[in-house]
N, C-alpha and C positions, 0 to 999 in steps of 0.2 A: 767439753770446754764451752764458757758462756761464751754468746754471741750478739754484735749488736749489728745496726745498719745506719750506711753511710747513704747521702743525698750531695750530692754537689751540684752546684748552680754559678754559669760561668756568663759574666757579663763585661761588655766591653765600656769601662767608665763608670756608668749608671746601670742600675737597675731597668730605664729602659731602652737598653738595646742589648740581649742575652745574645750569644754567641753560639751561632750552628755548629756541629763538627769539630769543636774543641774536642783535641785529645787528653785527658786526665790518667796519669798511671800512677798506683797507688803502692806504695813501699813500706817497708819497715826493716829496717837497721840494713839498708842498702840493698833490700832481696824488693823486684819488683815483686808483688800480690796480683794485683789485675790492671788492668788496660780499658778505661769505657770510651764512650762518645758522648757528646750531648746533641740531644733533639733539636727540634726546631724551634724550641721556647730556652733553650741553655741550661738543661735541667738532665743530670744520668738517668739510668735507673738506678734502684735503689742496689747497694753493695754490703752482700753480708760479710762482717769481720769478725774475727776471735777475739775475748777479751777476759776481762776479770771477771768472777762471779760480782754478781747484783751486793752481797752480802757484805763484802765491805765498802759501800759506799751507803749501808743503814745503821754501823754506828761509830762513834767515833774513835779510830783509830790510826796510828804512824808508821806501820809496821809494811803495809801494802800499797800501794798506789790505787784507787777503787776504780779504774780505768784506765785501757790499754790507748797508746797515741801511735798512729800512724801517720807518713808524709806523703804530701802531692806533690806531682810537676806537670802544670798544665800549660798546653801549647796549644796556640790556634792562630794561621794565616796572619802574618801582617799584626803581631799585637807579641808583646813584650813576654817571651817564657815567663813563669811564675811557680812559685817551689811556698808552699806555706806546711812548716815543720810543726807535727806536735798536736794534728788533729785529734779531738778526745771520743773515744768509742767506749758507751755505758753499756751491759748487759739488757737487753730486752727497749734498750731506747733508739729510734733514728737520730743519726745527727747529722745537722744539714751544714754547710761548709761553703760558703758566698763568697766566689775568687772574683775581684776584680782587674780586668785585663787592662793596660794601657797600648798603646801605639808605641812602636818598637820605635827606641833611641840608639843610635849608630853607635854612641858610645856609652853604651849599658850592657852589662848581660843578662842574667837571669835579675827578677824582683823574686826576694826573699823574703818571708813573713815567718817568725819564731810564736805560737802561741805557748803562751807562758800557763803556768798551770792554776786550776782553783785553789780560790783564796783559801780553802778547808786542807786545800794536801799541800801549799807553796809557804815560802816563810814570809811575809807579806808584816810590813809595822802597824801598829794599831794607829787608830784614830786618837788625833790630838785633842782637847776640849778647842769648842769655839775660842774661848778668853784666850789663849795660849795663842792663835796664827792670827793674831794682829798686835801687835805691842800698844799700839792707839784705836782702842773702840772707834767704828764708823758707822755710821746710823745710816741702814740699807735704805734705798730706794726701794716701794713699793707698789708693784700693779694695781692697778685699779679692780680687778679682781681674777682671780685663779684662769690660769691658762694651758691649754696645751700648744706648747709650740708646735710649729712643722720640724724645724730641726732645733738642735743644739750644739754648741762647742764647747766639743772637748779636748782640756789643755792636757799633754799626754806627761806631764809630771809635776813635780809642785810650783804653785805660783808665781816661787822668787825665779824659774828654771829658764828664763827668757828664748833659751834655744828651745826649749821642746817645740814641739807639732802641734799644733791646732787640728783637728778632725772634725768638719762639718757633718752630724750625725743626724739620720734620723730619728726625731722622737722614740716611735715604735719600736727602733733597728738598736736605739741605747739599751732601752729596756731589757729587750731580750736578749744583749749581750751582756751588761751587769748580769742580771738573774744566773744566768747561766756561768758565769764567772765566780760566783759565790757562794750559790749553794748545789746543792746533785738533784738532778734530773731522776733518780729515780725512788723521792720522798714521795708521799703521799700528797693529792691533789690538795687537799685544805693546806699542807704546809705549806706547798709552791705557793699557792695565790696569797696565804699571809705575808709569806717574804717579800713575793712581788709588790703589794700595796705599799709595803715599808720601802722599797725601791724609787716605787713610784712619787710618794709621798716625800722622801729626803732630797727626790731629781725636782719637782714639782715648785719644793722651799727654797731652795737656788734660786729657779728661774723667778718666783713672785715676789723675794726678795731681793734682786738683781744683785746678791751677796757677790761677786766677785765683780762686776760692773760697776757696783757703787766704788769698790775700791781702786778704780783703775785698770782693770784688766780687763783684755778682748775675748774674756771668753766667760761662759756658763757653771763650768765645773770642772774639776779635776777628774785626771784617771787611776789619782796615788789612793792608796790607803786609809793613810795616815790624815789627809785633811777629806776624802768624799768616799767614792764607792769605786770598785774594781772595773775599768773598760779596756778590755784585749782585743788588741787592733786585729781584725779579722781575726776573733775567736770566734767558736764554734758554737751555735746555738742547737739547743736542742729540744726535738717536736712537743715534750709535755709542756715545756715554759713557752713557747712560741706558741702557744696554741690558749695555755691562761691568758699570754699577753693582750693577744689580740681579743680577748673578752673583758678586759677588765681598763686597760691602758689609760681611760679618761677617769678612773675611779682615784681617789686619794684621801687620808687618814686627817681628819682633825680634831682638837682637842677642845671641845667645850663651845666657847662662842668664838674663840678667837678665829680668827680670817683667815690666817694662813695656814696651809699643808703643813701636818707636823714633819718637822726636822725627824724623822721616824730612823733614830741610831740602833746600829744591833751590832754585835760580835757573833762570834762562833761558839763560845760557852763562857754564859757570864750570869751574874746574880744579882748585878746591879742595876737600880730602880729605874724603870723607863728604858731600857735597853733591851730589844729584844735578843733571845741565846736563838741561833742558828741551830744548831743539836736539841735544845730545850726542846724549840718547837717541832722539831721533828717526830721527837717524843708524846708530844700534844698530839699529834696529827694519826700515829700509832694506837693511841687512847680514843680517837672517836671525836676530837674538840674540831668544831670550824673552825674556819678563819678568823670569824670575830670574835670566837672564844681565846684563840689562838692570840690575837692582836690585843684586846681585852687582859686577860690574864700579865700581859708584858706590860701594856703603855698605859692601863687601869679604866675602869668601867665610862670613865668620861668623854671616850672618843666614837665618833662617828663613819660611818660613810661616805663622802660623798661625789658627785660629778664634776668634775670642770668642765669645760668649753672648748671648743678646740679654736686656733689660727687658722686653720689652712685655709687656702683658698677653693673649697669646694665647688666642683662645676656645679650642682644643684645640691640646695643643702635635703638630707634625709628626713622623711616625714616619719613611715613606716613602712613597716617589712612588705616584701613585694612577694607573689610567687604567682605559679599559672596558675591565669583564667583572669590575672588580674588585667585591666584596661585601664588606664589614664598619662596622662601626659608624664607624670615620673617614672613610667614603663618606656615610653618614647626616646625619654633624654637615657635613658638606661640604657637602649635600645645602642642608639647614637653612641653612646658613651665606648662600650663596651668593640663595637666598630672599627672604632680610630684607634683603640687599646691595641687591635687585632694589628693594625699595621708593624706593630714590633713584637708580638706574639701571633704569628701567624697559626698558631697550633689551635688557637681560640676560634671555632669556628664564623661563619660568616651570617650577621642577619640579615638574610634579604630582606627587603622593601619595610623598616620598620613603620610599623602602624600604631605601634601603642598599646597593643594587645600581647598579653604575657603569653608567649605557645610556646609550641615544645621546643621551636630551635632556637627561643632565648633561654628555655630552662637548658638545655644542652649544653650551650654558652659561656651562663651562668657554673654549670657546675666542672665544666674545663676549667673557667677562669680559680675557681675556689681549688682544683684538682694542683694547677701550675705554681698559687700560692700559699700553699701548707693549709688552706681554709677545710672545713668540714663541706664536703662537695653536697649541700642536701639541694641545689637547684633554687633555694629562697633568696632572695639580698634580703639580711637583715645589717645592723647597723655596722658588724664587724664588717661585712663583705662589702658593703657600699663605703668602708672607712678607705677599704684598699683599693678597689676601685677608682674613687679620690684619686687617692694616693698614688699610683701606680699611670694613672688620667695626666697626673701633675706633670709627674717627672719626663711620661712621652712628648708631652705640649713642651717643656723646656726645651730636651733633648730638638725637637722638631723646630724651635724658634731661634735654636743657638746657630743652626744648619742654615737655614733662610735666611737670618735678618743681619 
């Protein structure tokens, strides 16, 4: 029987305050499987499960489901039980599972989360042409130039849907949930990182051209089909697309001179010009093609690479990569940085007396800190690990000012 492996990571609200001693027991068709803990970062270990073979999830077919789903119910002290049904386990991939706890309401019982399945095995409607979801052309608002937000909202159905949910997302945290909602996790690395830039790229063309803002709405983008790209509230991401994400996130696809991130449209198997085929490129990626041959071949030789910028508000913006033996003041605030981090990730060891000098027990540190979030643990801060850092810097400093002030 194939086999894959489960991660769960259990935080109360935010990302920065993970949850000690949560219990998670994990199920399927109502038979408990196993029983973990989480550490003192909110993190299992890793849980191996039974699943489908790898093989039908390399090509395209309706016959099988190319992954097995099992269900959580996660309790911990003073915080609202929570049951998220429908977690997806790929052969030969981990998949990580990010349960957000609340404070128990007197008059609530369990919080329930259904993930729904990928866009490749679900019945999901196609994308409408732009000309079609506005009866009266509106001329977007435009940034002054390409940006990565800190977060984004997303409207959890179609625009006209007034009731839906808004979900204040992470940038990074969209990404890697589209990706993973769309296509499988266990295609070839050139295919992931194509799909993903098209991800990136059609999330990127929202936000620069303020396309649902201009028209009135409170939010960034859809999580339907039919007008944007797939977003499954607490779906499951999985370690190969989490792992391109965080390499690639600030990159995005444009076409020629023009300013903006291309609107980069794809389906699941299609022939039509300028549309990347989901399946196609899988094909591609089988054959030996990059990415940019991969992306090339669909959206045609005239498109580019390139960087945007990000929003955030960085406690020190990144110069270059850091590793021991290095000495200066960006090892210091690194130093500092990573310290304060520690106060909600206690598992993050302690730098005593920072000096500004990169030693072993900031490489240590360092590669806990990359160890607790899915990063490559090589002891370096290059720009991904210092992105999270940031990132991760940010949310503790709110979390800490919502309490104080």
């Amino acid at each position: 029987m194939a086999k894959g492996n489960l991660v769960i990571n259990v935080y109360s609200d935010t990302i920065a305050n993970p949850v000690k001693g949560a219990t998670v027991v994990v199920s399927k068709d109502g038979v408990d499987i196993a029983t973990v803990k989480t550490d003192e970062d909110g993190k299992t270990n890793s849980i191996t499960l039974e699943t489908v073979d790898k093989s039908y999830s390399e090509e395209e077919q309706h016959t099988t489901r190319p992954y097995e789903t099992y269900d959580l119910l996660v309790t911990a002290l003073g915080l609202t039980p929570t049951r998220i049904e429908g977690v997806q386990i790929f052969d030969g991939v981990t998949s990580i599972q990010n349960v957000y706890l609340t404070s128990i309401d007197e008059n609530q019982g369990e919080d329930t989360s259904v993930i729904t399945p990928n866009t490749l095995w679900g019945n999901y409607p196609s994308n409408i042409s732009e000309e079609n979801q506005e009866e009266e052309p509106v001329t977007p608002y435009v940034l002054s130039k390409v940006l990565v937000p800190e977060n984004i909202i997303v409207h959890d159905g179609v625009p006209s849907n007034f009731s839906a949910a808004n979900y204040t997302v992470p940038f990074i945290d969209y990404i890697k949930n589209v990706a993973s909602s769309e296509i499988y996790s266990t295609w070839p690395t050139e295919t992931i990182k194509a799909n993903v830039l098209a991800i990136i790229s059609y999330t990127l063309n929202r936000v620069y051209t303020e396309w649902y803002r201009s028209r009135g709405y409170d939010f960034t983008i859809t999580s339907t089909t039919s007008y944007d790209q797939k977003y499954t509230v607490n779906g499951t991401i999985f370690e190969p697309i989490s792992r391109i994400v965080d390499q690639i996130f600030t990159n995005y696809i444009r076409y020629g001179f023009r300013p903006e991130p291309l609107l980069a449209h794809y389906k699941s198997s299609t022939t039509e010009p300028g549309n990347l085929s989901q399946w196609g490129s899988k094909e591609l990626g089988d054959k030996g093609y990059n990415y940019m041959q991969i992306l090339q071949y669909y959206y045609g030789n005239n498109i580019g690479i390139y960087e945007a910028e990000t929003t955030q508000a960085y406690p020190y913006s990144f110069t270059t990569a850091l590793k021991e033996g290095d000495c200066s003041r960006d090892v210091y605030i690194l130093q500092n940085t990573l310290n304060y981090i520690r106060g909600s990730y206690p598992g993050i060891p302690m730098i005593e007396n920072p000096s500004g000098l990169f030693d072993s027990s900031t490489t240590k540190a360092v590669q806990t800190f990359q160890n607790v979030f899915g990063l490559s643990p090589t002891g370096t801060v290059n720009y991904q690990t210092w992105y999270m850092i940031s990132y991760i810097f940010i949310a503790v400093s709110k979390m800490t000012n919502s309490i104080y002030n």
